[in-house]
Structures are given as C-alpha cells and as structure tokens.
C-alpha positions, 0 to 999 in steps of 0.5 A: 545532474540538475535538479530536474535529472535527480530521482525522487525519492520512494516514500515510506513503505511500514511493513505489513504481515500478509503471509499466513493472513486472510486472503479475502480483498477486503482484509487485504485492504483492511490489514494495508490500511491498518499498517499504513495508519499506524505508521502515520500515513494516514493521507496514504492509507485513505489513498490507498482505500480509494485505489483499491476499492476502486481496482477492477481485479484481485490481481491489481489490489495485490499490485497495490499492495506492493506499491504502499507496503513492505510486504513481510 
C-alpha cells in the first residue's frame, strides 16, 4: 500500500449530550461548540460555527453534528 492508498485518519470527535437537550439550532450549535472548546479543538469548533451557521436547514446542521461529535 503506498502512502497515497492509506486511509486518513478520522479526527477526534469529544462526545456531546444532545439527547433530552434544547432542540433549538442555535443551542445545537451553542452545546457543539462547548464540546468542541473543552476538548481543545478550538480550530474545529469556530469551523464548525462557520459551517453551521452558514447551512440552509435544520436537517444539514444536525448532519454537521454527527460529523464533529460524538453524539451521546
């Protein structure tokens, strides 16, 4: 397998309470963020504000989710 065959790693995803939570967007992305931060990933976190806050519906910010966090 050459270097360019071999899967990139996935980064770090920190879990993130979200069932039972306010379902609003924006603490959606508010709680993201928070898990994010506290994890170190503050790169990540203001990336994923941007993308977020940038989405056309609910439904792709939720999908954003599961791409950043470890939805618990």
């Amino acid at each position: 397998m050459t270097e360019s065959e071999k899967p990139t790693p996935e980064p770090f995803k920190p879990p993130c309470r979200m069932v039972g939570q306010d379902g609003n967007v924006f603490a959606i992305i508010a709680r993201v963020r928070k898990a994010l931060r506290d994890a170190g990933l503050h790169e990540r976190a203001e990336e994923f504000v941007q993308r977020a806050t940038s989405s056309e519906s609910y439904d792709a910010v939720l999908a954003l989710v599961w791409e950043y966090v470890d939805v618990e």
